[in-house]
N, C-alpha and C positions, 0 to 999 in steps of 0.2 A: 562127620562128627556127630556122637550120638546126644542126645539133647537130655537137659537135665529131667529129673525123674520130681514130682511133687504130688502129693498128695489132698486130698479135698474132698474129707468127709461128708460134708451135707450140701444140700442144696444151696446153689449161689445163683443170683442173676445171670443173663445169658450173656450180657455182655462182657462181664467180668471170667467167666467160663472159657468163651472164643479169646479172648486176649491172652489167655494163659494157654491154651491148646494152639496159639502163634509162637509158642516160645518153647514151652516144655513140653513131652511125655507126663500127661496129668490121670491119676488114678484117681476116677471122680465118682461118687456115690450121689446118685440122687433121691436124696430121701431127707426127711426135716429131722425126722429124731436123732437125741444124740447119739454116739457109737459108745457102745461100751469101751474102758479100759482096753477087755483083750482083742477088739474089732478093729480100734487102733493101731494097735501095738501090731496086727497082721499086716494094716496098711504102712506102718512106717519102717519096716523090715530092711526095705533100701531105698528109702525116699531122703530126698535132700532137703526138698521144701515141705510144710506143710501148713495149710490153711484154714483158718478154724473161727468160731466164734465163740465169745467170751464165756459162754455155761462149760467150754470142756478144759477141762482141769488138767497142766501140764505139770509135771512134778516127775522127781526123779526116776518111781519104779516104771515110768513111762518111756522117759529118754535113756534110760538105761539099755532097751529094746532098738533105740532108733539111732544105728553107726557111724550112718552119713550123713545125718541130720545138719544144716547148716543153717535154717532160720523156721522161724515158728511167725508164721502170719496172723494178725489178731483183727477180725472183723468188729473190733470195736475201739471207744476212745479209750476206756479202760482196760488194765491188763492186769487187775490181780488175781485173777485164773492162770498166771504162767509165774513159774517158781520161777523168779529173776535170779537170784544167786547159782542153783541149778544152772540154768541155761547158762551163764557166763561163763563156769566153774569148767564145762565142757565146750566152749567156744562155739556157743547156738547163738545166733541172733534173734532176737524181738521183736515187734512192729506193732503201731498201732495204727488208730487211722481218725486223729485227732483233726478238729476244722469242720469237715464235712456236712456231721451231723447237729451242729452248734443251734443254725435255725431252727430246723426241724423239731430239737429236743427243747427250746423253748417254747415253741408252739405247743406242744403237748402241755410244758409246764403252764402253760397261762391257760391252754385248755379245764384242765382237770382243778384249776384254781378256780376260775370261772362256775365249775359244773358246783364246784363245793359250795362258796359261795350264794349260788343261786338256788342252788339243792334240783339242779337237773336231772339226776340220776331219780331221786324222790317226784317230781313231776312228772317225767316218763311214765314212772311205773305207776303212777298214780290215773292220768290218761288210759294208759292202756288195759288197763286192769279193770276200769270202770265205775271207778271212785266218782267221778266227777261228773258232779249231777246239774252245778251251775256257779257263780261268780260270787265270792267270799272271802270280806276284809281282811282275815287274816290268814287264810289260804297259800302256804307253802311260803311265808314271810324269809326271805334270805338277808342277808349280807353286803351291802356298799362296798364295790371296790372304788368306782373313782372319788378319789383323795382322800381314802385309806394311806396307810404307814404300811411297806412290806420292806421284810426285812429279809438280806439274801446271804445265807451262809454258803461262803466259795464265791467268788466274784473272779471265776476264770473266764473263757469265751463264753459258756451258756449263761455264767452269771451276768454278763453284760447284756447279752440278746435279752433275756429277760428282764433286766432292767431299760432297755430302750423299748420296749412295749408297756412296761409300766409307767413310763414317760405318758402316752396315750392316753393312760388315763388317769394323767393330773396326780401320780400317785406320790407320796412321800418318801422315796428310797432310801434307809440304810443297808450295811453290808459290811458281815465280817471276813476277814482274810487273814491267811496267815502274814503277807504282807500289804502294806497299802497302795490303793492302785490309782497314781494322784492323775495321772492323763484320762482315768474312766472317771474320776468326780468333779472334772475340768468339763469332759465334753456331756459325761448326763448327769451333771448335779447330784451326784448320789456321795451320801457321806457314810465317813468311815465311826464305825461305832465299836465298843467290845461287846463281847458276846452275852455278856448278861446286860447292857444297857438295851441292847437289838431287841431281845426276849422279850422284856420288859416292855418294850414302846409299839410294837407291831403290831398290827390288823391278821395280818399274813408272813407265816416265818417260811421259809423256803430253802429246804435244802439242797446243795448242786456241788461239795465236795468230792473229791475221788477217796475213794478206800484205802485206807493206810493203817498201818498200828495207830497213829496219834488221832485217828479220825474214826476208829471203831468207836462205838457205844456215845458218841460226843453228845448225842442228845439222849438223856435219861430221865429219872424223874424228877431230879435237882431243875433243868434247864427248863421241865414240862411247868412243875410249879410257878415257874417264872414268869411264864406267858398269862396276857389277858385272857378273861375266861371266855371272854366272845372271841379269842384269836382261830385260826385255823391254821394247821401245819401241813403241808407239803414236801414230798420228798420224792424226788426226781433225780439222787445221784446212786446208792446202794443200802439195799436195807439193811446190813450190818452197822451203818454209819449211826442208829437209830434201838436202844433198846426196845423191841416191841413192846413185849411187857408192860413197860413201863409207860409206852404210849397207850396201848389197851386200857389200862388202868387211869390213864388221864382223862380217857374220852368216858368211861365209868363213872368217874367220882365228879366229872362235869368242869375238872381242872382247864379244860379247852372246848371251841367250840364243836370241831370238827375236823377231820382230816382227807388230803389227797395223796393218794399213795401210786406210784408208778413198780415201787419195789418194796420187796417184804425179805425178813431176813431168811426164809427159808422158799425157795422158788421152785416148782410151784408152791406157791402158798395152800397150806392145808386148811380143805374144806372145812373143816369144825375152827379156825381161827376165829376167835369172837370180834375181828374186825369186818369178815364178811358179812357180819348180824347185823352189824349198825348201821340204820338209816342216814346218819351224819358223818359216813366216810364213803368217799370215792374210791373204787378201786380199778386198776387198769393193771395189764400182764404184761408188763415191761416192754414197753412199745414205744420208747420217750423217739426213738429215730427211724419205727415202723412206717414211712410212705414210700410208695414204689422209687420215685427220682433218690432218695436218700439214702436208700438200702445199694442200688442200685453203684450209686459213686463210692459208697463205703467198702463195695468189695472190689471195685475195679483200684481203686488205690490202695485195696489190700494185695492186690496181683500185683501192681508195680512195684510194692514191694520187696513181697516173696520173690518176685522177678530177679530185683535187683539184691536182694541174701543168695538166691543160689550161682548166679552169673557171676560172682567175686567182685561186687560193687557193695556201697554200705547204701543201706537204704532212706529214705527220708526218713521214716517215722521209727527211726531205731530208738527201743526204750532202756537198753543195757549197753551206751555208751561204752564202757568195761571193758565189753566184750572183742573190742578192737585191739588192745594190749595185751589181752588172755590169747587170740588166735595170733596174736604175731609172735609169743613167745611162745606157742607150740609149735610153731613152724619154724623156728631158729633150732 
């Protein structure tokens, strides 16, 4: 019985690699860059499965090329790199690989909140550079986080990790959502606020939404106004979530204090961006779940997956539910 056929663009860990070569025929490219469109559209020619991370963009003139196609594996929590409607409309499956990277991706965020705060990035280069001639009272003055006010826009699983680390430090939690999460402000004290009271009262605003139409652009220069001028902003979910602009312009006109950024609305972010000028923003190349153990379970449970899309089972982390009623009426 000859084994299914899956595809796999770039480099994955090894362990996740050998668990997919116990199951399928895997067309594997070892290499980190992405593939083009038509480098793709070669490997999906007669592939069932394919396995990918979130930068490669699935959309129709792609699946149009791929026949057999029965699920699209997503090495992230996010999946608006895959045209949902699309893939339903042709009975593809989706997958994500939610949970995993929950810790990890708040460790970054308290990371790089931290760095702003303290202005680590500014010390560093201050150190090494050879500035530092001797011990001076106002000398790279930062920011108090313990029992600061942070305020956490999306209170999904990072938003809770993240708020049970700011527990730590004595911090005052609110948090907005599109619904209320009364078992998270049971067990970490964190209350629910609207989003211009949040702005308003925060030390630290942080954002951890997924991308959606209602969540594009959600913070502009309306919400930037809002904020105290000593506040610092964070964004750890997707840069479209976030006018840049209109943040650039905040950090200019002195509207805010500083920012940490994991993601920019154009990735890579372009060297001439007047955020990488600024000494009071942090920036990092979207690494919120970059540790070897995290990458590591993120693709082996994108393999169980893809596993179970092409083996005629529904997967856990199926994101186009749909698509279960779309394939059963093409099959009647």
């Amino acid at each position: 019985m000859s084994r299914p056929k899956v595809f796999v663009p770039n480099r994955i860990p090894v362990q996740a690699l050998r668990y997919l070569q116990e199951h399928c025929e895997v067309d594997y490219r070892d290499v980190e860059e992405k593939l083009s469109d038509a480098e793709l559209i070669d490997g999906l020619e007669d592939a069932e499965g394919l396995m990918i991370y979130s930068r490669q963009k699935i959309h129709a003139s792609i699946l149009e090329h791929a026949p057999r196609l029965k699920v699209v594996s997503n090495i992230a929590v996010g999946y608006d790199n895959l045209d949902l409607k699309e893939l339903t409309m042709r009975g593809i499956m989706g997958t994500n690989t939610p949970g995993v990277l929950t810790e990890t991706t708040a460790d970054l965020t308290f990371s790089i909140l931290t760095a702003a705060a303290r202005r680590i990035a500014e010390a560093d280069h201050f150190v090494k550079s050879g500035q530092w001639e001797g011990w001076m009272p106002s000398l790279l003055l930062g920011k108090n986080i313990y029992g600061s006010t942070l305020g956490i826009i999306g209170m999904g699983r990072i938003g809770e990790a993240v708020a049970r680390r700011a527990k730590g430090f004595d911090m005052n939690i609110l948090y907005y959502n599109r619904s209320r999460k009364s078992e998270a402000e049971e067990m970490l004290g964190v209350a629910y606020s609207s989003l211009d009271d949040l702005l308003q009262q925060s030390d630290y605003v942080v954002v951890l939404v997924p991308l959606s139409p209602s969540s594009t652009r959600l913070i502009s220069e309306r919400e930037f106004r809002m904020m105290k001028r000593d506040a610092i902003f964070v964004n750890v979910s997707r840069g479209p979530t976030v006018d840049e602009q209109a943040l650039i312009h905040a950090l200019q006109e002195g509207w805010i204090a500083g920012a940490a950024l994991d993601v920019f609305e154009k990735e890579p972010v372009d060297k001439n961006n007047p955020l990488l000028q600024m000494p009071n923003v942090v920036t990092v190349p979207h690494i919120g779940s970059a540790t070897l153990e995290t990458r590591s379970e993120m693709a082996v449970k994108a393999a169980k997956n893809l596993i179970a899309g092409v083996t005629g089972q529904i997967p856990m982390d199926l994101v186009n539910p749909d698509v279960i009623h779309t394939t059963s009426s093409q099959e009647r």
